[in-house]
PLY file of the C-alpha trace (Angstrom):
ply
format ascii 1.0
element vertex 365
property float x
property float y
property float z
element edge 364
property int vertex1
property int vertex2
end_header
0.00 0.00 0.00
1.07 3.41 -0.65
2.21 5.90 1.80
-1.69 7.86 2.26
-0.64 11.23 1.38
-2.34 12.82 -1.76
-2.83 16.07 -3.61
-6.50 16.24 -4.97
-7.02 18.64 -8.04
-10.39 20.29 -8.42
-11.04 21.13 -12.40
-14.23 22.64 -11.79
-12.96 25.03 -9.00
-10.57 26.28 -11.74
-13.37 27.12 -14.40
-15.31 28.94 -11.52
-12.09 31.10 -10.42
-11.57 31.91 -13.97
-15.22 32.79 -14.27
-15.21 35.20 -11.22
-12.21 36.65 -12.43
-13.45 37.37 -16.04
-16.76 39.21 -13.98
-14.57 41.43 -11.49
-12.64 42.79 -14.93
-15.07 42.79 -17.63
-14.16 43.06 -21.38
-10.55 41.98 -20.91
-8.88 39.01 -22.48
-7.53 36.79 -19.76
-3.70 34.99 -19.61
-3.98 31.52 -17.80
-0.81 32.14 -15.69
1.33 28.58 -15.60
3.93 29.62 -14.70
5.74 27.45 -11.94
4.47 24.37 -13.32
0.79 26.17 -13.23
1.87 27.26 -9.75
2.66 23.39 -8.21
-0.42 21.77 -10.15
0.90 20.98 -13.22
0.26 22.20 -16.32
-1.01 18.67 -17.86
-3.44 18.79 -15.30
-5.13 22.21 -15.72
-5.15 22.88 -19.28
-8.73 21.56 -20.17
-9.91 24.16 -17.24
-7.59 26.53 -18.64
-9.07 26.29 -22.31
-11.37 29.00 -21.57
-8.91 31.85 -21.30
-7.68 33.70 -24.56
-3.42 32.93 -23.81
-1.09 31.13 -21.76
1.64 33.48 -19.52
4.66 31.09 -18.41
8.14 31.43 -17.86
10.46 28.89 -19.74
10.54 28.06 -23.16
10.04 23.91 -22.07
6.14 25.46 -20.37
5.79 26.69 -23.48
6.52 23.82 -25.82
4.46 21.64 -22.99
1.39 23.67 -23.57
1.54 23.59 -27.85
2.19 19.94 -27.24
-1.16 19.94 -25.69
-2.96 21.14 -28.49
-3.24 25.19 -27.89
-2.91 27.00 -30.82
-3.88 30.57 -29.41
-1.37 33.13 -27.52
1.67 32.24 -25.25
2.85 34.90 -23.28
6.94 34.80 -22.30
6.59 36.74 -18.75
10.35 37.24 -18.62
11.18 37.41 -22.37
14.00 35.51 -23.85
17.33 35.39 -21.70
19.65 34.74 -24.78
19.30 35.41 -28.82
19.14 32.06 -29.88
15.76 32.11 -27.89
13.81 33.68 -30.23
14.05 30.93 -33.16
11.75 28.85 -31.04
9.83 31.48 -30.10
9.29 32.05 -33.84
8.91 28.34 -34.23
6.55 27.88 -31.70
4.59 31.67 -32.43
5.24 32.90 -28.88
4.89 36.72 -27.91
7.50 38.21 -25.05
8.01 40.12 -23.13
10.74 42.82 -23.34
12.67 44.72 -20.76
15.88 45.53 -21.47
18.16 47.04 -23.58
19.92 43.61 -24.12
16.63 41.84 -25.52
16.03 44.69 -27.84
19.85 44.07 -29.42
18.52 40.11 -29.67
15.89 41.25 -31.72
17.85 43.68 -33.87
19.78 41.29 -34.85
17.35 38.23 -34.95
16.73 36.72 -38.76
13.12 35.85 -39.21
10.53 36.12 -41.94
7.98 36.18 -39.12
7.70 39.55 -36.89
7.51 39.08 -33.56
4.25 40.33 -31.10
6.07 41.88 -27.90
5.00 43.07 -24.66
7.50 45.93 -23.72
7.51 46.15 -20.08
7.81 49.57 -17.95
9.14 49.82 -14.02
6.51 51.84 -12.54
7.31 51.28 -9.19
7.85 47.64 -8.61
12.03 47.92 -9.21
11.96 44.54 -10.56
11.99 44.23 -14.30
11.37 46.77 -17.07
12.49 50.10 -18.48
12.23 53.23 -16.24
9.27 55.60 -17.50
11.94 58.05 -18.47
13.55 55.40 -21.04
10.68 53.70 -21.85
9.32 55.90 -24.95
12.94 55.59 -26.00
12.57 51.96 -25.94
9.15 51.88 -28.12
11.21 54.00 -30.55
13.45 51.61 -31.31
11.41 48.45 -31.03
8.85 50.12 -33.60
11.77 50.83 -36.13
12.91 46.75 -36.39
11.52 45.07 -39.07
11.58 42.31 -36.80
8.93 43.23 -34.84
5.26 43.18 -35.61
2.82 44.72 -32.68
3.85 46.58 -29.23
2.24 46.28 -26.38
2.52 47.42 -23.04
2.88 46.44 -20.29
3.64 46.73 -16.42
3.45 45.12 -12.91
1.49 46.09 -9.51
3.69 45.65 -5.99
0.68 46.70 -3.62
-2.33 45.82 -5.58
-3.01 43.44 -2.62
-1.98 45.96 0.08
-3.24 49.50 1.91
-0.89 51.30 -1.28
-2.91 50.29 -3.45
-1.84 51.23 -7.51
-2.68 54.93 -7.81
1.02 55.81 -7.66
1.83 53.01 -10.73
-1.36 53.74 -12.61
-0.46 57.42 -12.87
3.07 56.94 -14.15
2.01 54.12 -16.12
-0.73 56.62 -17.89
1.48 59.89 -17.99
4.23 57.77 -20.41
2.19 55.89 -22.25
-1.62 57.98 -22.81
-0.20 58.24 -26.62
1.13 55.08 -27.44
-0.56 52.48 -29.65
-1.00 48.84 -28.81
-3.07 46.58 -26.21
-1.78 47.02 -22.53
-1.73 44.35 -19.65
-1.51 45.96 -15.78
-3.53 43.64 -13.69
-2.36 40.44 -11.48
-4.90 38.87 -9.29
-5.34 41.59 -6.97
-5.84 44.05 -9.02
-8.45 42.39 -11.14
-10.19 41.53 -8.37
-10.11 44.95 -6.05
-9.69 47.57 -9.18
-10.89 45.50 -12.64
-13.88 47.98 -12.88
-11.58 50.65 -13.68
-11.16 50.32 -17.79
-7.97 51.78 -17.24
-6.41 49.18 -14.80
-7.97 46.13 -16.22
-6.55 47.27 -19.77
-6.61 44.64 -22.73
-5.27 41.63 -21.02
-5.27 40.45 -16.94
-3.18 38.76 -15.91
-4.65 36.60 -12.59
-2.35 34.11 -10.82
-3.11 33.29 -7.70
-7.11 33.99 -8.04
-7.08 30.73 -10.45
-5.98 28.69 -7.89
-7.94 29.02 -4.86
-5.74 31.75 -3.41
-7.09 34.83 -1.98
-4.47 37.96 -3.03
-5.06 39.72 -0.44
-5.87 37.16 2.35
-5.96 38.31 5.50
-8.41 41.51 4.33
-10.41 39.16 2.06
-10.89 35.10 2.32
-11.65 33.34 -1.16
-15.19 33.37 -0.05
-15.22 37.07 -0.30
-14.27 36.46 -4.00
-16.36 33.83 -5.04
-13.21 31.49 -4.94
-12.96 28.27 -4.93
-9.82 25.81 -3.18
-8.50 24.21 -6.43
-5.82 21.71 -4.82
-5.95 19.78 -1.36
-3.27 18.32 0.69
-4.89 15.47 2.51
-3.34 12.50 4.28
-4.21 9.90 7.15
-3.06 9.38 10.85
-0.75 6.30 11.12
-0.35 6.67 15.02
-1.69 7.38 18.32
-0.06 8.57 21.44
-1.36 9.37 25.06
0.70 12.11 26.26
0.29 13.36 30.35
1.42 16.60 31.64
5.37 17.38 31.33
5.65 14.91 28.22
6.68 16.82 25.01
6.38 16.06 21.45
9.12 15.62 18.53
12.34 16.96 17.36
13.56 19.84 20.52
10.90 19.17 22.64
9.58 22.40 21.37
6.01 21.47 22.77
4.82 20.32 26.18
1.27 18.98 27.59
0.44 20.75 30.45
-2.70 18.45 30.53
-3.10 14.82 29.61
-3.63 14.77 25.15
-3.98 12.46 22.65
-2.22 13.08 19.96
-2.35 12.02 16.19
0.66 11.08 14.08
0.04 12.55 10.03
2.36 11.08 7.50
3.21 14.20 6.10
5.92 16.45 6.68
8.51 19.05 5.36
9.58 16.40 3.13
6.33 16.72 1.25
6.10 20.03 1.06
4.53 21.28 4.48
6.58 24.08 5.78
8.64 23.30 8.31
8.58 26.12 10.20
4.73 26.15 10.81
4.11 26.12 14.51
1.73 24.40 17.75
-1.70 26.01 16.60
-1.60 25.89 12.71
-4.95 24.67 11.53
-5.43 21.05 10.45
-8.61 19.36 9.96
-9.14 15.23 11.12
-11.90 13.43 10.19
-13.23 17.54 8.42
-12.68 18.77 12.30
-10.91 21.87 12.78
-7.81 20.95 15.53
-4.41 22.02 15.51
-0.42 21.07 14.92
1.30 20.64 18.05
5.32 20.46 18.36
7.91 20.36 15.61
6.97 19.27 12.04
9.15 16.27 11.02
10.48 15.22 7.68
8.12 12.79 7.47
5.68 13.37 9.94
3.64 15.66 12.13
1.71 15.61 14.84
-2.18 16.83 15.40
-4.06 17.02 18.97
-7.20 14.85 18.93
-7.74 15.12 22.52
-11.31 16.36 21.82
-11.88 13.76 19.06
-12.88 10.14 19.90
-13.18 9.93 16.45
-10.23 9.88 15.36
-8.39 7.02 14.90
-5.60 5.23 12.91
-6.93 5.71 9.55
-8.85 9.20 9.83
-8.57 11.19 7.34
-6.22 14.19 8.06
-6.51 17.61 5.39
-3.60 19.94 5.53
-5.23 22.36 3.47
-8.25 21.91 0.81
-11.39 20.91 1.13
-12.10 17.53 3.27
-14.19 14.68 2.61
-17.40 16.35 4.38
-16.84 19.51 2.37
-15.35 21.44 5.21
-12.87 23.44 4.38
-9.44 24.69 5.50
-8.06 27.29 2.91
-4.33 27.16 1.93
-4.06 31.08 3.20
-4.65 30.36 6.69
-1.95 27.73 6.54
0.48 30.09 5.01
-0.08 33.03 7.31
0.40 30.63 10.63
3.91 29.11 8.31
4.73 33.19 7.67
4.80 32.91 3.91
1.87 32.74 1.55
-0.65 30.62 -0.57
1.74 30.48 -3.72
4.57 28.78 -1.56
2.71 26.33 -0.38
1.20 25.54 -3.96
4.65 25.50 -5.27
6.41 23.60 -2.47
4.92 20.59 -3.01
7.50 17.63 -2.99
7.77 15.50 -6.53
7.28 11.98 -3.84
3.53 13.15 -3.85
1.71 11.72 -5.82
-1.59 14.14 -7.68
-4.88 13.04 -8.83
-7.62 14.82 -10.16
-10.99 15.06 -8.32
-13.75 13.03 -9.30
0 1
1 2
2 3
3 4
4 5
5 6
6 7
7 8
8 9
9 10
10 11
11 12
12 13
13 14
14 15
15 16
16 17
17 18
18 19
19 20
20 21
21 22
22 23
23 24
24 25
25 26
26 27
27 28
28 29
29 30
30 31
31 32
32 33
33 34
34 35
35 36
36 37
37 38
38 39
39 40
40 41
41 42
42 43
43 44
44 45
45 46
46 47
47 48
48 49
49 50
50 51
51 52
52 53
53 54
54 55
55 56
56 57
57 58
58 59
59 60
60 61
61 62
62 63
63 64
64 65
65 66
66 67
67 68
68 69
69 70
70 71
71 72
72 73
73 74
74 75
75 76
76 77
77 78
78 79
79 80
80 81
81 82
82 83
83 84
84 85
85 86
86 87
87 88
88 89
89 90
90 91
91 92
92 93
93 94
94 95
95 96
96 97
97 98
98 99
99 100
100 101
101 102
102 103
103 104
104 105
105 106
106 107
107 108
108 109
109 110
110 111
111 112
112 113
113 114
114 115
115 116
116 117
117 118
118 119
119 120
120 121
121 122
122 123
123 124
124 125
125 126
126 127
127 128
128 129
129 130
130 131
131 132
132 133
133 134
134 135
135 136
136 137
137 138
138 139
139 140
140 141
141 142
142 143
143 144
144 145
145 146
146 147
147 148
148 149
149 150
150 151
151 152
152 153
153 154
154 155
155 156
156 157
157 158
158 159
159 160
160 161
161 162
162 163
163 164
164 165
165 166
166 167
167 168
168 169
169 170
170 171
171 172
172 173
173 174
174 175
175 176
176 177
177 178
178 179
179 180
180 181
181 182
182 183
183 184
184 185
185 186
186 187
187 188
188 189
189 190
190 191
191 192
192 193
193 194
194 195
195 196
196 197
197 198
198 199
199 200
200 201
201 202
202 203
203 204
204 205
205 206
206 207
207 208
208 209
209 210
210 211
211 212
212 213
213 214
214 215
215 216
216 217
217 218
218 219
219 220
220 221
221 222
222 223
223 224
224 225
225 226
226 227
227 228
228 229
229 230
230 231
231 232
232 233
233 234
234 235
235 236
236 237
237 238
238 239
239 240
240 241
241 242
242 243
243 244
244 245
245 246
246 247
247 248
248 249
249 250
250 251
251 252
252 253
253 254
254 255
255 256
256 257
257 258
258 259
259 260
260 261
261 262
262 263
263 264
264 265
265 266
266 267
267 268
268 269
269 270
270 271
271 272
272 273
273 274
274 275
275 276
276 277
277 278
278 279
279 280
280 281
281 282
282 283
283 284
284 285
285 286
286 287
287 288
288 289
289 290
290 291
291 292
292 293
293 294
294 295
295 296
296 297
297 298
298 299
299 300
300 301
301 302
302 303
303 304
304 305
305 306
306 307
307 308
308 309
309 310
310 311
311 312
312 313
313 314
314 315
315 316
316 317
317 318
318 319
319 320
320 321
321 322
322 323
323 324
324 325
325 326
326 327
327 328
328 329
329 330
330 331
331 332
332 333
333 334
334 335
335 336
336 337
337 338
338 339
339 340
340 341
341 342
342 343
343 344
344 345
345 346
346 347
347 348
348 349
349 350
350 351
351 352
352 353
353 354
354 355
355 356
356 357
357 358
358 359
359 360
360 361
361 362
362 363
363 364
């Protein structure tokens, strides 16, 4: 028998995410962000959901060739761009747009031989000091990527770093808008956030969103909205059994460092899952688990293989129970990936992303 650890995917949860994400910014096209290996899920396993939006956004040229392989023959959005020349012979191959921002990629293309012009997304740093072309060198930029014969259409493009956050995007918006109010060509501004919080506003939700997290069951800006709030739906659960019981009485402690003691008598479950598999590590006595669909809690040190849940208050629960890390249990109760994060310190997308190859997936029924 296998070790009873599982990650369930929910196909329908994805089309309804998508859905909700399509009503909060109306009129936009919509990328299917798989990036990250569809952020942990795997891209095999959410394309059919995925079908519904007008492109793919990924990474690496290998997502890329995964997703044609799978049939789609509509627009595949390079996030990053190409990271060296000979790049852009399978993104003419393949019929991939990019995105562009820097000086560097602009040489590529100058000096790129194709008989097919290349669709580009030329990215601006409005605030986010990651990638892209300061507004000040940006219309310099569209100069020159409007004079190669190499390239077909421009668009534009930025990112949001406090869409999800008391900031909010006014700031970016307004430099976005002051450099750009004349250009031609579609634009893309939103991530989840702010298709969710701002998509109303024609201006933020441009030509093309760009939601992420929102697909997957994540709330962006969890802990001021749940994915209730949203209309959201969990898309994968972490779910394994309890392969031990132990009667602990007051003074005995629990794991690795002793880092938790029962001050009362506690029964305590044994979960074959730990940081091995993906849970973090670092989460703490008191992160939320569910046994048997029951909310209870982790107690002591997560193990690499193992953890440990109190079932003192569950007579239940027994060698066998069902345990949920995050998702939705058997009896539909439901223990969203957010609060997990926020107890581990890190967010929704780690946890998605974290989880170890030794698990095996299946899709929900």
């Amino acid at each position: 028998m296998p070790r009873p650890i599982l990650a369930t995917i929910d196909p329908q949860a994805i089309t309804n995410n998508l859905a909700r994400v399509r009503l909060a910014a109306p009129d936009a096209k919509v990328w299917g962000v798989v990036k990250a290996n569809a952020y942990g899920h795997g891209i095999e396993r959410v394309y059919e959901s995925l079908r519904a939006a007008d492109g793919f956004a990924l990474l690496d040229l290998a997502e890329a060739q995964r997703v044609r392989a799978l049939g789609w023959r509509g627009p595949i959005l390079l996030l990053e761009g190409v990271f060296e020349a000979r790049d852009l012979e399978l993104c003419s191959r393949l019929n991939l747009w990019h995105a562009v921002h820097c000086n560097e990629q602009i040489d590529m293309l100058a000096t790129h031989k194709t008989q097919q012009p290349h669709r580009v997304f030329l990215k601006m740093n409005s605030g986010m000091n990651r990638l892209g072309f300061a507004p000040q060198r940006y219309r310099a930029a569209w100069t020159r990527l409007d004079a190669l014969p190499q390239v077909d259409e421009i668009s534009l493009m930025t990112h949001f770093s406090d869409a999800d956050g008391a900031r909010g995007i006014a700031h970016q918006v307004k430099v976005f808008e002051d450099i750009t109010h004349d250009l031609p060509g579609e634009r893309s501004l939103a991530n989840s956030a702010a298709s969710l919080r701002f998509g109303q506003d024609a201006v933020v939700r441009g030509d093309w969103i760009r939601p992420g997290i929102a697909v997957y069951g994540s709330a962006p800006d969890f802990p001021d909205h749940d994915i209730a709030h949203w209309g959201l739906q969990p898309v994968m659960t972490l779910a394994s059994r309890i392969i031990g019981v132990q009667q602990l009485q007051p003074g005995d402690t629990v794991g690795y460092g002793s880092s938790f003691k029962a001050d009362v008598p506690l029964r305590i479950g044994i979960v074959a899952c730990g940081y091995a598999d993906g849970y973090p590590r670092h989460c703490s006595t008191g992160t939320p688990i569910l046994v048997d669909g029951v909310r209870t809690r982790l107690v002591g040190r997560v193990s690499m293989d193992m953890l440990t849940v109190d079932i003192t208050d569950m007579p239940h629960a027994h060698i066998g129970s069902e345990v949920t890390l995050w998702g939705r249990a058997s009896n539909g109760a439901l223990l969203a990936i957010d609060e997990v994060a926020r107890a581990a310190g890190t967010v929704g997308y780690e946890l998605m992303c974290a989880v170890a190859p030794r698990v095996p997936f299946a899709a929900m029924a």
